[in-house]
Biopython code that builds the backbone (N, CA, C, O; Angstrom):
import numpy as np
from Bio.PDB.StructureBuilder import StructureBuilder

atoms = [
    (1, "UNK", "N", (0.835, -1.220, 0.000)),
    (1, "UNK", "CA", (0.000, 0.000, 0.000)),
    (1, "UNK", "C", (0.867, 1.267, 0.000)),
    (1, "UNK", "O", (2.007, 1.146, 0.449)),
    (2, "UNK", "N", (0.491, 2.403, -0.422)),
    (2, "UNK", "CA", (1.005, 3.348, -0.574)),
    (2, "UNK", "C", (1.386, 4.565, 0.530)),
    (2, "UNK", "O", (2.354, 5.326, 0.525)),
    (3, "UNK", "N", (-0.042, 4.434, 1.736)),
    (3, "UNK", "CA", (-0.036, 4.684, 2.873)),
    (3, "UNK", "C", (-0.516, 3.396, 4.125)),
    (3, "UNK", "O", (-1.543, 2.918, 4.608)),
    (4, "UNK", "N", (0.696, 3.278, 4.210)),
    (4, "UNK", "CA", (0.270, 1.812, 5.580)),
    (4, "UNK", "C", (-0.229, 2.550, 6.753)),
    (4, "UNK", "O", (0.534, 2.665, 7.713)),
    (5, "UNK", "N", (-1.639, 3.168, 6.813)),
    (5, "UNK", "CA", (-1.969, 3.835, 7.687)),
    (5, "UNK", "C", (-2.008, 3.086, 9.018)),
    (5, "UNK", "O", (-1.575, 3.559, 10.069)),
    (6, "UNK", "N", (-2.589, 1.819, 8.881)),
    (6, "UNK", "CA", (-2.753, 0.734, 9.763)),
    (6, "UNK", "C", (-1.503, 0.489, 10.388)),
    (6, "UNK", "O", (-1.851, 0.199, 11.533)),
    (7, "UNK", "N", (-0.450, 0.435, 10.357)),
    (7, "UNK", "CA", (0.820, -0.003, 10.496)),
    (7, "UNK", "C", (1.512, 1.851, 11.361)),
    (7, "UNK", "O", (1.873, 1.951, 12.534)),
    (8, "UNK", "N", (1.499, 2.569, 10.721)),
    (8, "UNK", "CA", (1.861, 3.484, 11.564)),
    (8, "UNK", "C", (1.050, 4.266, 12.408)),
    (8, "UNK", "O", (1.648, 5.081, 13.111)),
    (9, "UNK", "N", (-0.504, 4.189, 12.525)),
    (9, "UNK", "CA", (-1.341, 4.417, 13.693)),
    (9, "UNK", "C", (-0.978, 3.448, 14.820)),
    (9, "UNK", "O", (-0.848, 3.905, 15.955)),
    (10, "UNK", "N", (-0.768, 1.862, 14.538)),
    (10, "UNK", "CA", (-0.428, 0.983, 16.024)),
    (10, "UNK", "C", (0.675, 1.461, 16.336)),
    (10, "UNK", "O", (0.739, 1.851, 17.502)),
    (11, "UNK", "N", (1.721, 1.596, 15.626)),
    (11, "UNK", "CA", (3.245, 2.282, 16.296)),
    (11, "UNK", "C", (3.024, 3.604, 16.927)),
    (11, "UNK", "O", (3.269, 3.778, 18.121)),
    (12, "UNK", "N", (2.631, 4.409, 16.265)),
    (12, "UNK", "CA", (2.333, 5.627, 17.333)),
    (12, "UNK", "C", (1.665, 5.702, 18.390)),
    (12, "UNK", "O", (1.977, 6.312, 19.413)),
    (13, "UNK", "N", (0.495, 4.940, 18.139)),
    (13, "UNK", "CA", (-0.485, 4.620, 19.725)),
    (13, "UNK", "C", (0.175, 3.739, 20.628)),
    (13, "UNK", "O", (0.042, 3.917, 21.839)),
    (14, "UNK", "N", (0.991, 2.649, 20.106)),
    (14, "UNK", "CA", (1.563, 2.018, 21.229)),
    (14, "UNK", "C", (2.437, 3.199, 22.219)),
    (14, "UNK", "O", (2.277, 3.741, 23.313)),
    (15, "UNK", "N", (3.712, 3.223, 20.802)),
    (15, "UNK", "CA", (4.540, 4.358, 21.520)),
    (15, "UNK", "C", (4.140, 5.263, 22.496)),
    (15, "UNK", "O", (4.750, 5.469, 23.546)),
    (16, "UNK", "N", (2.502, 6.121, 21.934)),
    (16, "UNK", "CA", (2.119, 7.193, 23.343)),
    (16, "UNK", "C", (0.873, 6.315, 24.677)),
    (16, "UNK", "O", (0.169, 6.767, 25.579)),
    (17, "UNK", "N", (1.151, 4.848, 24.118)),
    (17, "UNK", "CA", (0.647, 4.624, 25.464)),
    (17, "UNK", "C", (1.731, 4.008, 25.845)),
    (17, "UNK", "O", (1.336, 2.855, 26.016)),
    (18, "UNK", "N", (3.003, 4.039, 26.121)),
    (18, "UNK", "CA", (3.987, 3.617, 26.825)),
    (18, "UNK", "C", (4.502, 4.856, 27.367)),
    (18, "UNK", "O", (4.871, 4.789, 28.539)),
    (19, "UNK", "N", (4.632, 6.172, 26.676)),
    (19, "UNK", "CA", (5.187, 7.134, 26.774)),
    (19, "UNK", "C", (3.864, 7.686, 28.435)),
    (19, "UNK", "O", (4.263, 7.803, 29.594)),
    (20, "UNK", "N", (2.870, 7.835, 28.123)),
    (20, "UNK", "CA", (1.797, 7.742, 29.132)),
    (20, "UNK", "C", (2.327, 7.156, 30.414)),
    (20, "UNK", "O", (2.668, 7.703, 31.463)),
    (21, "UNK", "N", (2.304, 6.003, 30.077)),
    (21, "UNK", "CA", (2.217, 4.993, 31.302)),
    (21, "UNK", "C", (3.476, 4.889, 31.691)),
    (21, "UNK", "O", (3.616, 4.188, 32.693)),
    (22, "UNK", "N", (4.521, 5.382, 31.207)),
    (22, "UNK", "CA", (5.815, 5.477, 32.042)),
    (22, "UNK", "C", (5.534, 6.891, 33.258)),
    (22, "UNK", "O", (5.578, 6.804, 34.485)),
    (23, "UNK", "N", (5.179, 8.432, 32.223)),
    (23, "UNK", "CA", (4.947, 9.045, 32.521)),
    (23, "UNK", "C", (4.270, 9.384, 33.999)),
    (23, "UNK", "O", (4.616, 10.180, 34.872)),
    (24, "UNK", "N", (2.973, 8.293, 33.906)),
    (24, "UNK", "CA", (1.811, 8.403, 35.006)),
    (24, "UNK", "C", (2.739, 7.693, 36.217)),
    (24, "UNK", "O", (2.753, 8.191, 37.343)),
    (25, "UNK", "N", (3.328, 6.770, 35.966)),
    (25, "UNK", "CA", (4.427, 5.672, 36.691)),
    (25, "UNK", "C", (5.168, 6.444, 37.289)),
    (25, "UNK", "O", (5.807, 5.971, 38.229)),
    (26, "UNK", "N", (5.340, 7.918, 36.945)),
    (26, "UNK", "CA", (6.636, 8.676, 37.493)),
    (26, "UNK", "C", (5.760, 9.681, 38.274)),
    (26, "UNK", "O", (6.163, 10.141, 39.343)),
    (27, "UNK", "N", (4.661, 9.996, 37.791)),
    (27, "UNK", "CA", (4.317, 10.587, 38.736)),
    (27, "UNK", "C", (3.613, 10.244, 39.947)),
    (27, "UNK", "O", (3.520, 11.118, 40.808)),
    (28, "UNK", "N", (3.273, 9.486, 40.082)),
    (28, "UNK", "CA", (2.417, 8.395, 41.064)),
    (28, "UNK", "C", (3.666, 8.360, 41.877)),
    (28, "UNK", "O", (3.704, 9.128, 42.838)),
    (29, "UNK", "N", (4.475, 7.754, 41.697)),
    (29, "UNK", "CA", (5.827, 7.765, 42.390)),
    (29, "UNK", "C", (6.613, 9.257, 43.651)),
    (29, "UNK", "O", (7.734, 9.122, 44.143)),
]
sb = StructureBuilder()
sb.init_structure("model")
sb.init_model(0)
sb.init_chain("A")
sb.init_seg("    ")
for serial, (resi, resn, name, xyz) in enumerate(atoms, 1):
    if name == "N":
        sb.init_residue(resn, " ", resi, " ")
    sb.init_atom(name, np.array(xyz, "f"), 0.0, 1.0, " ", f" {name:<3s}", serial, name[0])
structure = sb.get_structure()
């Protein structure tokens, strides 16, 4: 495909829910 939209929406959403949940992890802390 020409735009693998599918493929770089899961990489970015993973990425900002790790980026999140480290985040929340640090502040809880």
């Amino acid at each position: 495909p020409a735009e693998p939209a599918g493929f770089i929406a899961s990489v970015v959403g993973a990425i900002i829910l790790l980026f999140v949940y480290g985040l929340a992890r640090k502040k809880r802390r």
